[in-house]
C-alpha positions in Angstrom: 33.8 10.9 -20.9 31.3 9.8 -18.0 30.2 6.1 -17.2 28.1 4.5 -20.0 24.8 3.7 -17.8 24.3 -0.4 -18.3 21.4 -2.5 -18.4 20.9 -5.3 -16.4 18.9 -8.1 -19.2 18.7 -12.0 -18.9 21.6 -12.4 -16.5 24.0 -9.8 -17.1 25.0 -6.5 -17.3 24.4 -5.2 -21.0 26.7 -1.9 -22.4 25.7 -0.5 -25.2 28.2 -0.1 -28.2 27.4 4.0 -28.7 28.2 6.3 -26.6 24.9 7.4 -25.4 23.4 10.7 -24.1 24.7 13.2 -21.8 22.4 13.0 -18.2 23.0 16.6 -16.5 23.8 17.7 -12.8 20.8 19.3 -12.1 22.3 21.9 -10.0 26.1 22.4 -11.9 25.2 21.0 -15.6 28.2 19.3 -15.4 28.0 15.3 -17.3 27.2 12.8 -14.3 26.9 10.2 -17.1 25.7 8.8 -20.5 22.7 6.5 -21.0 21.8 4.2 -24.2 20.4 0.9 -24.7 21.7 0.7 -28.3 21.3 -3.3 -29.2 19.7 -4.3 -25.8 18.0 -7.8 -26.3 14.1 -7.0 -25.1 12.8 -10.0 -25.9 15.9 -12.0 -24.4 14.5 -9.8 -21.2 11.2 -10.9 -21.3 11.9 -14.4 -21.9 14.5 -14.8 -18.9 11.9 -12.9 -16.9 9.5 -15.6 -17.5 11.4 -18.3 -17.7 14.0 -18.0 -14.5 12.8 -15.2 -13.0 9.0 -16.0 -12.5 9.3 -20.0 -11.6 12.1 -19.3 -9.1 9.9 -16.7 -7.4 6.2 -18.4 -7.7 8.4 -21.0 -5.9 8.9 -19.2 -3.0 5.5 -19.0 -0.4 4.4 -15.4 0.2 6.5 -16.0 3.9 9.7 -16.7 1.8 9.5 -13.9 -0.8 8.8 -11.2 2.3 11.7 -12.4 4.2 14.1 -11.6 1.0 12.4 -8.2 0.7 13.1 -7.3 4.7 16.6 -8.8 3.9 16.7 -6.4 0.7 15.9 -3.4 2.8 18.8 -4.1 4.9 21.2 -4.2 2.6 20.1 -1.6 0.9 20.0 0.5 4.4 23.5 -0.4 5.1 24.1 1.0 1.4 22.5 4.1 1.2 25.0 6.6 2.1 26.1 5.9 -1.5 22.6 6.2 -2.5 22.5 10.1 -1.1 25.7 10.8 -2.6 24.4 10.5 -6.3 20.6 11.7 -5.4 22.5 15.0 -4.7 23.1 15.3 -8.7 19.3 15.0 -9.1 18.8 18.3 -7.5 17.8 16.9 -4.6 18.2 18.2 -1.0 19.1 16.1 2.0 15.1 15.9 2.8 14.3 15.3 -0.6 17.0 12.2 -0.5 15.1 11.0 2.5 11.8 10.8 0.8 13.2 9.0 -2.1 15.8 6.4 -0.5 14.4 6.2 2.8 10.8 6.0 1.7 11.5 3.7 -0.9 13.7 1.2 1.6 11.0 1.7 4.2 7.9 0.2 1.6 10.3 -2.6 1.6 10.1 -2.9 5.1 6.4 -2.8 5.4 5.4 -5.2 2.6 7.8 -7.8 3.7 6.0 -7.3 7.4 2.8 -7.6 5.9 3.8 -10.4 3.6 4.6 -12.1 7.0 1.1 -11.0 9.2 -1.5 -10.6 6.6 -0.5 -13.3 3.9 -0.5 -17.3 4.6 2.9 -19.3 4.7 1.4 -20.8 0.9 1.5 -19.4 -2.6 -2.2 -19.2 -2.4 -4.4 -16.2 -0.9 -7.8 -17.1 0.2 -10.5 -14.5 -0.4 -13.4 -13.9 1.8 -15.8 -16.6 3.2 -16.6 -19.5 2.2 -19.8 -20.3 -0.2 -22.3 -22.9 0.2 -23.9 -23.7 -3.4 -26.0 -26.6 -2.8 -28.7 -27.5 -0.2 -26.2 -30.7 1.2 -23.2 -29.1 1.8 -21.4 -31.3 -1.1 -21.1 -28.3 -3.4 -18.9 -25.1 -2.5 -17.6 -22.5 -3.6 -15.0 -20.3 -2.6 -12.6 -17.5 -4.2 -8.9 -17.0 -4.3 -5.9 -15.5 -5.6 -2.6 -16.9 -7.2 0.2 -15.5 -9.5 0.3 -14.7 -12.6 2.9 -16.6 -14.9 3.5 -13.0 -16.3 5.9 -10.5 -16.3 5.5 -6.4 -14.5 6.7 -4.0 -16.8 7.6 -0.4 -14.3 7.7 2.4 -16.1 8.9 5.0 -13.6 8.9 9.0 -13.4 12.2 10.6 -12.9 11.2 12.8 -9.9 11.7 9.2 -7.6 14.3 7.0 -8.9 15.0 4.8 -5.9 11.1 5.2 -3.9 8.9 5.0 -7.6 11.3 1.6 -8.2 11.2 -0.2 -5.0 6.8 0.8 -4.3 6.2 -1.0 -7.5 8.6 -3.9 -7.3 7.5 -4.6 -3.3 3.8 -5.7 -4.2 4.9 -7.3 -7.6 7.4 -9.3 -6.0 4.9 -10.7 -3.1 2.5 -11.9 -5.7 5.1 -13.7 -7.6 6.0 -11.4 -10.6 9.4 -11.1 -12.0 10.1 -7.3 -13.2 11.4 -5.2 -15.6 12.5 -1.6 -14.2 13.0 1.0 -17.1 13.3 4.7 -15.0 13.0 7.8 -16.7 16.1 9.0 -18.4 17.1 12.2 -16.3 17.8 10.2 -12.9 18.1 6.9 -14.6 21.8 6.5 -12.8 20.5 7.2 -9.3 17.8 3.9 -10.5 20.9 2.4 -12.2 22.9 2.3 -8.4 19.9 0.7 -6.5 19.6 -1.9 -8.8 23.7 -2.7 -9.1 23.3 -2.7 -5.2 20.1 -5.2 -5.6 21.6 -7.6 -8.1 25.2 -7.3 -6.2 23.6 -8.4 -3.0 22.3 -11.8 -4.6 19.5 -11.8 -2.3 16.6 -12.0 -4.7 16.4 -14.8 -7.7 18.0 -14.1 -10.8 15.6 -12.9 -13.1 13.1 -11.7 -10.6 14.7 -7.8 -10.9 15.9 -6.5 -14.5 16.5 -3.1 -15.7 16.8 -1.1 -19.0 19.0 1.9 -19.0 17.5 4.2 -21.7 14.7 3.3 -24.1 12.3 0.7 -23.7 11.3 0.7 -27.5 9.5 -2.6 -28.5 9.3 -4.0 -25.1 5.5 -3.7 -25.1 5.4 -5.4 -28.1 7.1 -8.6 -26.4 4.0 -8.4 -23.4 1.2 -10.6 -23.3 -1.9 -11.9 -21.9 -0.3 -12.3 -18.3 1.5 -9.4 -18.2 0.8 -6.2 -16.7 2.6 -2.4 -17.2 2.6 0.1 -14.7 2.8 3.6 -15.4 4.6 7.2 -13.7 4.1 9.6 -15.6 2.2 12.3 -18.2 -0.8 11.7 -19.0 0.1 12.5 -23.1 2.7 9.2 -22.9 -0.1 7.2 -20.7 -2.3 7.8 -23.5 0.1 6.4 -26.3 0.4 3.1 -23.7 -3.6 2.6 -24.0 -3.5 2.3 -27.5 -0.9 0.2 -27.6 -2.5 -3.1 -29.6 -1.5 -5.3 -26.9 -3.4 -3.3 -24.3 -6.2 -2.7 -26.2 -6.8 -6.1 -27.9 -3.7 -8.2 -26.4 -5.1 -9.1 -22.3 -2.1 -6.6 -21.1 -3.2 -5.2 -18.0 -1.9 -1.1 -17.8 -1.9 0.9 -14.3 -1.8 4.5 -14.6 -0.7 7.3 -12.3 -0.7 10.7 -14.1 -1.4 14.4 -14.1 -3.4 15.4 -10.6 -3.9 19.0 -9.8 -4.1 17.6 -6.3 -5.8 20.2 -3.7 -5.9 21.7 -0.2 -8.9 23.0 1.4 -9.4 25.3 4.5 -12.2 24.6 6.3 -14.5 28.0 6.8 -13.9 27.1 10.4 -10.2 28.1 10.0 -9.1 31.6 11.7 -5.7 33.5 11.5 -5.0 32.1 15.0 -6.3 28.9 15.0 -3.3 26.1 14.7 -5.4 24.8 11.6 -4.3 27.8 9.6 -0.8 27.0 10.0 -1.1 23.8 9.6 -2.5 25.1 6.3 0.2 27.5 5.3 3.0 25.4 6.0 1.0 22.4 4.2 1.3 24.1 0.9 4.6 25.6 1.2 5.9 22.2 2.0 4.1 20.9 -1.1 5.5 24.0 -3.3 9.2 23.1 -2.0 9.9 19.6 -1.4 11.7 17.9 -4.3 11.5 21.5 -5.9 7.3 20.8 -6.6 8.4 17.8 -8.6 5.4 15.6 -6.9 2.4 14.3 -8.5 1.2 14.7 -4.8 1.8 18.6 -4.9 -0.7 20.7 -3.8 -1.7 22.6 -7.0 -4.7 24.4 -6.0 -5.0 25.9 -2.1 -8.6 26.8 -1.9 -9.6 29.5 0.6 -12.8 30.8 2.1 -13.1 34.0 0.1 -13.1 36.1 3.3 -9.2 34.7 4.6 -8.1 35.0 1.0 -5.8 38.0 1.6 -4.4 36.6 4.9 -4.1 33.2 3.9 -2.0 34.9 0.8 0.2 37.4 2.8 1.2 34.7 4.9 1.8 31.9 1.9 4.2 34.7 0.5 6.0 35.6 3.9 6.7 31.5 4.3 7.9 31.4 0.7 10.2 34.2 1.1 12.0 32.7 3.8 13.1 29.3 1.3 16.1 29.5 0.1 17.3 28.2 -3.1 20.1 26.7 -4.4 22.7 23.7 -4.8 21.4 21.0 -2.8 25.0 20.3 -1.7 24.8 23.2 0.8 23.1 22.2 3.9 21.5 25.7 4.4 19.6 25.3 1.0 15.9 24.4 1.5 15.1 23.8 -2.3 17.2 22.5 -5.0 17.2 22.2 -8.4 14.5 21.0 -10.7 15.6 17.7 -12.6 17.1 19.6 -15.6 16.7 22.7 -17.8 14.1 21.2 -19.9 12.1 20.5 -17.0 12.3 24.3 -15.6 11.5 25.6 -19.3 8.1 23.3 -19.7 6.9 24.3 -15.6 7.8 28.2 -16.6 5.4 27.2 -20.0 2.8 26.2 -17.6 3.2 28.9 -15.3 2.9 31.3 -18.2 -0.4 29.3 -19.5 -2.0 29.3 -15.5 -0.8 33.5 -16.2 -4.2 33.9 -18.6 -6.6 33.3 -15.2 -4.1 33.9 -12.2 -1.7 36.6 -11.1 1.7 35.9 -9.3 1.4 37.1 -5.8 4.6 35.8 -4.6 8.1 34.4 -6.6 10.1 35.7 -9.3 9.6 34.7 -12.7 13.3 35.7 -13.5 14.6 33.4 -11.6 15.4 35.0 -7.9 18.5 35.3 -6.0 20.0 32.4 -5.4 21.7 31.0 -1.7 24.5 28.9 -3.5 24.5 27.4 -7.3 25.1 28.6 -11.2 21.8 30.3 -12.0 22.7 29.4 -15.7 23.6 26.3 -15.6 21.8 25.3 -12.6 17.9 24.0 -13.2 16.6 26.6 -10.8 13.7 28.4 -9.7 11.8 30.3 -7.3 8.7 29.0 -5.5 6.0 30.4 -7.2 2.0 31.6 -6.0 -0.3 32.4 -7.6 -3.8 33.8 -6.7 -6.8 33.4 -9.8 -9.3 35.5 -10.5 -12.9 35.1 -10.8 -14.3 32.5 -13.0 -10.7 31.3 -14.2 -10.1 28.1 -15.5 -6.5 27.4 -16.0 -6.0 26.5 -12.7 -8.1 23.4 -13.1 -6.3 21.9 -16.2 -2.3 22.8 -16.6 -0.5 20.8 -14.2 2.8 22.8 -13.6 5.1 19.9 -12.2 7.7 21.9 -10.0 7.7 24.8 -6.9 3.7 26.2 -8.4 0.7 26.5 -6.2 -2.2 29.0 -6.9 -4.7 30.3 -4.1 -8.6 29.9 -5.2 -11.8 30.8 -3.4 -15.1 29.5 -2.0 -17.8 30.9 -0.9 -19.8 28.1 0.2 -18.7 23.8 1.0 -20.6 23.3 -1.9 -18.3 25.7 -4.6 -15.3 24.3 -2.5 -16.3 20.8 -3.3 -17.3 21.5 -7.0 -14.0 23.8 -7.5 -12.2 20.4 -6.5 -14.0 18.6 -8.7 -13.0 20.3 -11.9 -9.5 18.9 -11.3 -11.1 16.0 -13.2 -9.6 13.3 -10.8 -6.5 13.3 -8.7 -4.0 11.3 -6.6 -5.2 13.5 -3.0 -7.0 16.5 -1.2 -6.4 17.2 2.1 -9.0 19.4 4.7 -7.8 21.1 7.1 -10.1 22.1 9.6 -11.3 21.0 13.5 -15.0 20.8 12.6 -16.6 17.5 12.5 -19.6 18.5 10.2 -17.2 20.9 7.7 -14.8 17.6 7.5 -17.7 15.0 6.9 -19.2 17.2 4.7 -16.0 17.9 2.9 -14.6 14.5 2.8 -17.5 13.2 1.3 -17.9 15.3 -2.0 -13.8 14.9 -2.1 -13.8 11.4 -2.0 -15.6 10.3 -5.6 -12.5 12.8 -6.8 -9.9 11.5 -4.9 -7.2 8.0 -4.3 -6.3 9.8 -1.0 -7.9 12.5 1.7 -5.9 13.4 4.3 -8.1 15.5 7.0 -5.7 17.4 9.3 -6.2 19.2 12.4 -4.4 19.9 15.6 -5.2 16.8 17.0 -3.4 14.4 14.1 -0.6 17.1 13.1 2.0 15.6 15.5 1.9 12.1 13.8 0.5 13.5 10.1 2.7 12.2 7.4 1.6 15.4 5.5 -0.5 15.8 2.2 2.1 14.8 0.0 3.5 11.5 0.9 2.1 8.1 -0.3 2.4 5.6 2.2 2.6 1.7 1.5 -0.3 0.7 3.5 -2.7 3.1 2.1 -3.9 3.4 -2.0 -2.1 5.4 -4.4 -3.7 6.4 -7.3 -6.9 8.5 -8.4 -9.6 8.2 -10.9 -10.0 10.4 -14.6 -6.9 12.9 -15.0 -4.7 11.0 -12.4 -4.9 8.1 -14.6 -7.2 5.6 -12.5 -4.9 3.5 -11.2 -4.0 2.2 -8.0 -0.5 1.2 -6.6 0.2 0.1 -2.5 -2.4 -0.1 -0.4 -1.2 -3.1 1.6 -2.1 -6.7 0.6 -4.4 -4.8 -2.0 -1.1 -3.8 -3.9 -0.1 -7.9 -3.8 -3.0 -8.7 -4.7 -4.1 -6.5 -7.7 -1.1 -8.6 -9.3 -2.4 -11.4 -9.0 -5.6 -13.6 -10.5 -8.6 -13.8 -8.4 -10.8 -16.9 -9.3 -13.8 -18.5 -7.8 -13.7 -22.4 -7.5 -16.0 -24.8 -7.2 -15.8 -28.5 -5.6 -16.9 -30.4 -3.0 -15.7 -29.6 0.0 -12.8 -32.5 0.3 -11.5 -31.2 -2.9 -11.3 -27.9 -2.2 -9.6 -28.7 0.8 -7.1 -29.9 -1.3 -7.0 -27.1 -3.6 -6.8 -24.7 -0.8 -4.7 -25.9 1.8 -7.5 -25.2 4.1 -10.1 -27.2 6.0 -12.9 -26.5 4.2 -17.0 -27.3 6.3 -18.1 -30.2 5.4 -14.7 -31.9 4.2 -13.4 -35.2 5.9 -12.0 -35.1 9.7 -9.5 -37.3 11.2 -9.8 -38.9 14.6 -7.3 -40.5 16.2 -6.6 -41.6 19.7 -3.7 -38.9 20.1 -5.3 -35.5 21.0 -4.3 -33.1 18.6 -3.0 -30.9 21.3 -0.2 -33.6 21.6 0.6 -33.1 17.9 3.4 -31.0 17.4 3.2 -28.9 14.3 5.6 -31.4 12.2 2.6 -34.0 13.3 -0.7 -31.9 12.7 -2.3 -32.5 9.7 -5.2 -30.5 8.3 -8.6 -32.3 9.1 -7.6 -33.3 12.5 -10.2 -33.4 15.1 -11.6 -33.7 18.2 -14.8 -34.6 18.9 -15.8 -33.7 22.9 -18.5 -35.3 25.8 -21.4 -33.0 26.2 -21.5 -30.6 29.1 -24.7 -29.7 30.8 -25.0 -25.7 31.9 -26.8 -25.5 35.0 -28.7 -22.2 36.4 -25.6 -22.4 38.9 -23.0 -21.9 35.8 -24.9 -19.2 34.9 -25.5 -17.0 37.9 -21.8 -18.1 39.1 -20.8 -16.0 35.8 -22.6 -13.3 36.0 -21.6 -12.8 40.0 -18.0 -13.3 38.9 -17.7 -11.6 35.7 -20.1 -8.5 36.7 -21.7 -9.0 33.3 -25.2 -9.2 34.9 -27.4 -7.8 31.7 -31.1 -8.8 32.4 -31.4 -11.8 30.0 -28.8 -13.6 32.5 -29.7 -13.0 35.7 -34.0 -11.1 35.8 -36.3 -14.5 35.1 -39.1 -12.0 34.5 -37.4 -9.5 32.5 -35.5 -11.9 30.3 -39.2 -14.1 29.9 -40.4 -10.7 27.6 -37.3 -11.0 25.6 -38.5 -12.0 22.3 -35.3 -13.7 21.1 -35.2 -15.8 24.4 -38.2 -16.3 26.3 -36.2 -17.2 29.4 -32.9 -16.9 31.1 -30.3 -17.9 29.0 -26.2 -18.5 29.2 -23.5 -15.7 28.5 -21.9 -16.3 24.9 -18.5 -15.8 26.7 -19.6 -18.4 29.1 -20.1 -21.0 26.5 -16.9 -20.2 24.5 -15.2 -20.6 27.9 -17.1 -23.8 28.7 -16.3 -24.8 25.3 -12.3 -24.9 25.6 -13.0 -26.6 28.4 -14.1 -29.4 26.8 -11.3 -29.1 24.1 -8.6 -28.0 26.3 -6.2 -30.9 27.1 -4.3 -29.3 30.3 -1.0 -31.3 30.2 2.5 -29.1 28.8 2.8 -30.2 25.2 3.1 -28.4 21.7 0.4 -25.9 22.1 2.5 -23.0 23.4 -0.4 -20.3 23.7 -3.9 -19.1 22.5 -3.5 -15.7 20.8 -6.8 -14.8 19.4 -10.6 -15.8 18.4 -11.8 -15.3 15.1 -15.3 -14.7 13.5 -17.0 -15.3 17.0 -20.6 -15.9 16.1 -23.5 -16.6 19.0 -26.1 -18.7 16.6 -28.8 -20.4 19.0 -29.5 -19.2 22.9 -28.3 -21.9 25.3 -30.3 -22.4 28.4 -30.2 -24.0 31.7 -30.0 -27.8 31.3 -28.8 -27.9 27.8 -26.4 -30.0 26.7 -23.0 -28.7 25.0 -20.4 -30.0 22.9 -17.4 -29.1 20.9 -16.3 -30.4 17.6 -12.7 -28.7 17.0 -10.4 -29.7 14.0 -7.1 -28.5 12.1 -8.2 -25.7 9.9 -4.7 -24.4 8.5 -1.0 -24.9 9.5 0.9 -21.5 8.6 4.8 -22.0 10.1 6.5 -19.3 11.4 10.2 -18.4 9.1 13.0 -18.4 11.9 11.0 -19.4 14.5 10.5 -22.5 16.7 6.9 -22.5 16.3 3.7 -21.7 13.5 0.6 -20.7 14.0 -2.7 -23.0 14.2 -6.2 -22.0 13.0 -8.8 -24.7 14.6 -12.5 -24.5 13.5 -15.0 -24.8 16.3 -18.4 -25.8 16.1 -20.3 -25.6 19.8 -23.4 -27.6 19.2 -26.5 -28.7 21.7 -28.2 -31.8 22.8 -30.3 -31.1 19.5 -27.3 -30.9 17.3 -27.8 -27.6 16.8 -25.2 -25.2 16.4 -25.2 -22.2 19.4 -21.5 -20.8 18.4 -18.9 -21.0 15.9 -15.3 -19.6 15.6 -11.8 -19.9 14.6 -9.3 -20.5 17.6 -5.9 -19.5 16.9 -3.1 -21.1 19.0 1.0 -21.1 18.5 2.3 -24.9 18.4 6.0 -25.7 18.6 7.3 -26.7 15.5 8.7 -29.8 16.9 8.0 -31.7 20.7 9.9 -34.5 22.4 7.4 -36.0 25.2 10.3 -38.0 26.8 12.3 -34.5 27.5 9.6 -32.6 29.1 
C-alpha cells in the first residue's frame, strides 16, 4: 500500500488511524498515495496557531519575517528537484512544473524583497499622510495598519499545489498571520512535500505554517472574529463558505477566487500579417495547453472581429494540431494529463453543455492519438476549439476547466466590450492590438469586468509574462463570477491581512504610537549635531535648528548661469513682474533645497554615509532676493538595515523665511552607519 499522506497540527506530524483514499497518477492511474485526516485535532490546530504560532511571528518586525521568507525560498530552491519529481504524477509537464514550483518559490522571493523596500523595520505600517484635526496643531490624526491576532485559513485548488500554497502564505506571513494550509485532495501530496520541506528546514516559527491532509470538516467552525479564509476554487463550494454562520454573522473575513471565463480580444486593427495576430494565436493556444487548461486564468472565450473569424480559426486549429499529448514524463510531450478522470469526465460535461451554442472546429472529442501514455487509465485529452454561433449563450456561463477555448465575434468595440461583459466578472482579459485608441477604448470597458488586463502588442511581447500568469506584484482576483476577491498585489496582499485603523492624539503621543516623528511633536536639541550621531545614538525627535541665510540677486542669477535652468521668473525682471504668483524675480526651488543642506549639512566624515533620495518635495511660498532662510531638520524615523552595517534615516525638513513662513518642505533620506568610533577615523 502507498504512504498514508500526514498532517502537520499543533507541533507534529498527525497519521490518521484508517487507511485513507487512493490519490491517482494522473497520467498511469497507478496509487501515488492515500490521504485521510481521520481523528485530526482542528481545534488543537487553531489554538497552537494562535497561541505559538501568531505571538512568535507578530514578534518578528516586517524586516525579520521577510528575511525568513527569502531564506525559505532558498531552501526550498535547493530542494525542488524533488519537488518536479512528484509534480510529474500530477499530469504536469516540465513547463507546467515551472509554473507551479518555480512561480510559487519566486512570490517568495518578491514578497520577502518588498517586505524589505516597501515595509518599515516595525510591526507597524503607516498609511498615507498625516491629518491635522484641530486649528492648533495639538490634535491629529493619522491611519495605520497592524496584525491581526488571528489565524489564515488557505483553502487551495488542486491545479497549483506548491504556487496556490506559498502566494497565499507569503502576504499572510508579512502581516503577522500564522496559517493553516488544507490543498485540494488530488495533488494534496505534491502540497504535502513542500510543507515536510518547510517544517524540516526550521526556518519559520513553529506554529506559523500547519497543514491538513484531507478534509477540513469543522475547521470553520473553530474561526473567529480575527480570522480570515481564503478561497481556490468553484464557485458552488465558495457559496457553501458564505453561508457559513461564522462568515455571515461570526466577523470571519472570506476571500474568494472562483469560476472566470477569462477572455482574449483582437483588436479590429489586427491583420493576418501583423505580429499582433500571432501574438494572438499563440496566446490562446498557450492558455488551451499549459497545465492541460487547468487555469482559472485560461483564456475561455477568444473574441474576433467577425471579418478574421475564419482565419483567426484555421490558424487556432493548425497550432493545436501540432500539441502533442501524453505522459508528462516524456520530454517531447507538450500537454499532460488532466488532474484525474473525474476531472476529464466533468470538462467533457462542460464541453458537451458549451455543444448547445458552439460547434467544435478543432480537437477530438474521443479522445485523440496520443504521443506516449495509457489512453485508459491516463486523464487525457485533446485541446479543444470551439467556434459559437450567433446569439449563443453557453459560452458566457459554463466554465470548462481544462484544454477548452471557444472563438466569438464582434462586430463593433462596443459588442466586443459587452460580449466580455457577460462573463459576469473574471480574474483577466487581455487586448491584443498596436492601436492606442482601440486599446484605451478597450481597456476601459474591460476594466469594471476585470482583476487583470494585460494589453499586448509587439512592443511588450519580448518581456510579456503572457495572459495567464498572476504575478506577486500585481492583483489577483476579479469581481461577480470570479468571486471578488483579491490575493498579491504587493504590500496590498500584506496589508489586506491586516487591520487598518485611524488614531487620534496629540502629536507627542502619536509619536509614540507610531514610531514616527509626528509635526508638531517635541524636538530634541543638543549640542552634538545629529550628523555626529551614529544610528545606535539617534533618537527620533532629534533636531537641528540652523542660522538664516540671505539669497542675494547674485545666488540667483549664479544658478541660473550655472545650472542653464534660466525660465523667465529667474532671470526676465519684466517678464517675471506679470507673473501673478510672483510679482518679481524670485529663487529656483532647487536652489533653496540646495541652500538648505547647506545650512544642515555638517561637512566633517562621520556616521552619515550618503543621501539617497528626497521625498514629498513641496515649493510653498516664493523666496526672493534678500530673504532670509532657515532650516529646521529633525529625526523622523530610524529603519535599520538586517545584515548590514548601516539603516536608513528619514529627516523632516521645514525651510522657513525671515517671516517664519514656510517656502519648502521634504523628507531627506540619508544612510547612517549603524555604529561610529570618532577616535578611529
Amino acid at each position: 500500500m502507498s504512504t498514508l499522506l500526514e498532517s502537520y497540527a499543533a507541533g507534529r506530524w498527525f497519521r490518521a488511524a484508517d487507511d485513507g483514499e487512493p490519490l491517482l497518477d494522473a497520467a498511469t492511474g497507478e496509487e501515488v498515495a492515500r490521504l485521510s485526516s481521520r481523528g485530526l485535532d482542528i481545534a488543537a490546530m487553531v489554538r497552537h496557531a494562535r497561541e505559538t504560532g501568531g505571538p512568535a511571528l507578530r514578534s518578528l518586525t516586517f524586516h525579520e519575517r521577510a528575511a525568513l521568507l527569502k531564506a525559505l525560498a532558498k531552501h526550498l530552491s535547493e530542494r525542488k528537484e524533488e519537488l518536479y519529481a512528484l509534480s510529474v504524477r500530477t499530469g504536469a509537464t516540465s513547463r507546467d512544473t515551472a509554473v507551479d514550483v518555480d512561480g510559487g518559490i519566486g512570490t517568495l522571493f518578491s514578497y520577502a524583497s518588498k517586505g524589505v523596500r516597501e515595509l518599515p523595520n516595525d510591526t507597524v505600517f503607516l498609511d498615507g499622510g498625516l491629518e491635522r484635526l484641530g486649528k492648533g496643531g495639538t490634535f491629529v490624526g493619522q491611519h495605520l495598519y497592524t496584525s491581526r491576532p488571528g489565524v489564515a485559513l488557505q483553502i487551495n485548488a488542486f491545479n497549483f499545489p506548491v504556487w496556490g500554497m506559498l502566494e497565499k502564505l507569503a502576504p499572510a506571513f508579512l502581516a503577522g498571520l500564522p496559517s493553516i494550509v488544507k490543498p485540494a485532495s488530488q495533488t494534496a501530496y505534491l502540497t504535502e512535500l513542500a510543507v515536510r520541506l518547510i517544517v524540516g528546514s526550521g526556518i519559520l516559527p513553529e506554529g506559523t505554517i500547519q497543514l491538513v491532509a484531507g478534509s477540513a470538516a469543522g475547521l470553520l467552525d473553530e474561526l473567529t472574529v480575527q480570522d480570515s479564509v481564503a478561497f481556490t476554487g468553484s464557485a458552488h463550494t465558495a457559496g457553501i463558505l458564505r453561508r457559513h454562520p461564522n462568515v455571515l454573522d461570526g466577523g470571519v473575513l472570506l476571500g474568494v477566487e472562483a469560476d472566470s471565463l477569462n477572455c482574449s480580444v483582437l483588436g479590429p486593427d489586427v491583420r493576418p500579417d501583423d505580429p499582433e495576430f500571432d501574438l494572438f494565436v499563440k496566446g490562446v493556444v498557450t492558455e488551451m495547453t499549459v497545465k492541460a487548461g487547468q487555469k482559472c486564468t485560461a483564456i475561455r472565450r477568444a473574441l474576433v472581429p467577425s471579418a478574421m473569424a475564419d482565419q483567426v480559426v484555421e490558424a487556432l486549429a493548425a497550432r493545436l494540431s501540432r500539441v502533442t499529448v501524453g505522459d508528462p514524463r516524456n520530454p517531447d510531450v507538450r500537454m499532460g494529463a488532466l488532474a484525474g478522470l473525474g476531472q476529464r469526465e466533468e470538462v467533457r460535461k462542460a464541453v458537451e453543455a458549451l455543444r448547445a451554442g458552439a460547434d467544435v472546429v478543432a480537437g477530438d472529442l474521443a479522445g485523440g492519438p496520443l504521443l506516449d501514455g495509457d489512453a485508459t487509465r491516463g486523464a487525457f485529452m485533446t485541446p479543444l476549439l470551439l467556434r459559437a454561433r450567433p446569439g449563443a449563450t453557453e459560452p458566457h456561463e459554463v466554465e470548462p476547466f481544462g484544454p477548452v477555448s471557444t472563438v466569438l465575434t464582434y462586430d463593433t468595440l462596443d459588442e466586443a466590450v459587452a460580449l466580455a461583459a457577460r462573463g459576469r466578472g473574471s480574474l483577466v482579459a487581455s487586448v491584443v492590438t498596436h492601436d492606442p485608441e482601440v486599446a484605451r477604448s478597450v481597456v476601459l470597458g474591460l476594466a469594471p469586468w476585470h482583476g487583470r488586463v494585460l494589453v499586448l502588442d509587439r512592443d511588450d511581447a519580448a518581456e510579456s509574462t503572457g495572459h495567464g500568469s498572476p504575478l506577486p506584484v500585481l492583483v489577483h482576483g476579479g469581481p461577480g463570477r470570479a468571486g471578488g476577491g483579491e490575493e498579491l498585489g504587493g504590500v496590498r496582499g500584506v496589508l489586506h491581512h491586516m487591520q487598518r485603523t485611524a488614531v487620534q492624539a496629540s502629536p507627542d503621543l502619536l509619536t509614540a504610537v507610531t514610531g514616527r516623528w509626528t509635526t508638531g511633536a517635541a524636538r530634541t536639541d543638543s549640542d552634538v549635531h545629529p550628523f555626529r550621531k551614529s544610528l545606535a545614538e539617534l533618537r527620533i525627535g532629534d533636531t537641528i535648528a540652523s542660522p538664516p541665510r540671505t539669497v542675494s540677486l547674485d545666488d540667483i542669477e549664479h544658478f541660473a548661469e550655472f545650472t542653464g535652468d534660466t525660465f523667465y521668473a529667474h532671470t526676465d525682471p519684466e517678464a517675471a513682474a506679470r507673473n501673478p504668483l510672483f510679482g518679481g524675480i524670485v529663487a529656483h526651488g532647487y536652489l533653496v533645497v540646495s541652500l538648505a543642506a547647506g545650512l544642515f549639512v555638517d561637512p566633517a566624515p562621520g556616521p552619515v554615509l550618503a543621501n539617497f533620495g528626497v521625498d514629498a518635495l513641496r515649493f510653498l511660498t516664493p523666496v526672493k532676493a534678500g530673504d532670509a532662510i532657515a532650516v529646521t531638520l529633525t529625526v523622523k524615523q530610524i529603519t535599520p538595515r538586517s545584515g548590514a552595517g548601516h539603516g536608513e534615516v528619514r529627516w523632516d525638513a521645514v525651510v522657513t523665511n525671515q517671516e517664519g513662513r514656510a517656502v519648502a518642505t521634504y523628507d531627506v533620506l540619508t544612510l547612517v552607519a549603524k555604529t561610529w568610533d570618532e577616535n578611529a577615523r
